[in-house]
C-alpha positions in Angstrom: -69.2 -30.9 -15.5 -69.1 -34.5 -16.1 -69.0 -36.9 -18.8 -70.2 -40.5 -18.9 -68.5 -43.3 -20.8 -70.2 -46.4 -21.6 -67.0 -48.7 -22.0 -66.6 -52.3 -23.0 -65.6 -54.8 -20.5 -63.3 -57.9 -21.4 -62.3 -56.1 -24.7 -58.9 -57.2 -26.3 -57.0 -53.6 -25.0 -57.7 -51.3 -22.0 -60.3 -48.1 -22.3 -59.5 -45.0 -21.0 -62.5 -43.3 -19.7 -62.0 -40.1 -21.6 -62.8 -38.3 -24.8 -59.6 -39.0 -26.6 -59.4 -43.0 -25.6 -57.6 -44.9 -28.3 -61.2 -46.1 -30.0 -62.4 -42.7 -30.8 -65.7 -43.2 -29.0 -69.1 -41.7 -30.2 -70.5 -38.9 -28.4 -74.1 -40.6 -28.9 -75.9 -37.1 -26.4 -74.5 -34.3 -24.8 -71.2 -35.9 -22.6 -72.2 -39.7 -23.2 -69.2 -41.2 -25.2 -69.9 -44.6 -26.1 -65.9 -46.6 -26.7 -66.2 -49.1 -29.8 -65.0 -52.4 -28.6 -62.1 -53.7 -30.5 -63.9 -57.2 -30.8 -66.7 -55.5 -32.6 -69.1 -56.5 -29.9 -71.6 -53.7 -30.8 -71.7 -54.6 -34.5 -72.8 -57.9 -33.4 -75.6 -56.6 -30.8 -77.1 -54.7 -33.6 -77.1 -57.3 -36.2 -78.5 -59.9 -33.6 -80.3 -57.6 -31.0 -79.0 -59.9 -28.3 -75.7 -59.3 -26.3 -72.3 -61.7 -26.4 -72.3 -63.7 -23.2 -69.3 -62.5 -21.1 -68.7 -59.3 -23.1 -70.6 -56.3 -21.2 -70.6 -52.4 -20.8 -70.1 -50.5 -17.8 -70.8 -46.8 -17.1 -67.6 -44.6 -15.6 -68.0 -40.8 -14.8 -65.1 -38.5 -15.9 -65.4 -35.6 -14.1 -64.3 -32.6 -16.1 -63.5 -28.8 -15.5 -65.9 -26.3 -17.2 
């Protein structure tokens, strides 16, 4: 089984790419956890529809045992 985490890069503290990260991410579909950045970045895509320059997302696979 695997998961996929969509985490926030350049964020104020460190992700771990699993279920139980510090930021209590959002299962948004079955195993994709989206991690809420600690500078609020996706509040601010929302509300503005445009991303913040230097603050992106990358995509890590956890792999997982059934």
């Amino acid at each position: 089984m695997r998961r996929l985490h969509v985490i926030p890069t350049n964020d104020f503290s460190i992700h771990n790419a699993q279920d139980t990260c510090w930021c209590h991410p959002t299962e948004t579909s079955q195993s994709i956890f989206v991690h809420n950045a600690e500078d609020c970045r996706e509040a601010k895509e929302r509300a503005t529809g445009t991303g913040c320059p230097y603050k992106e997302w990358v995509i890590i696979g956890e792999s997982v045992k059934p």
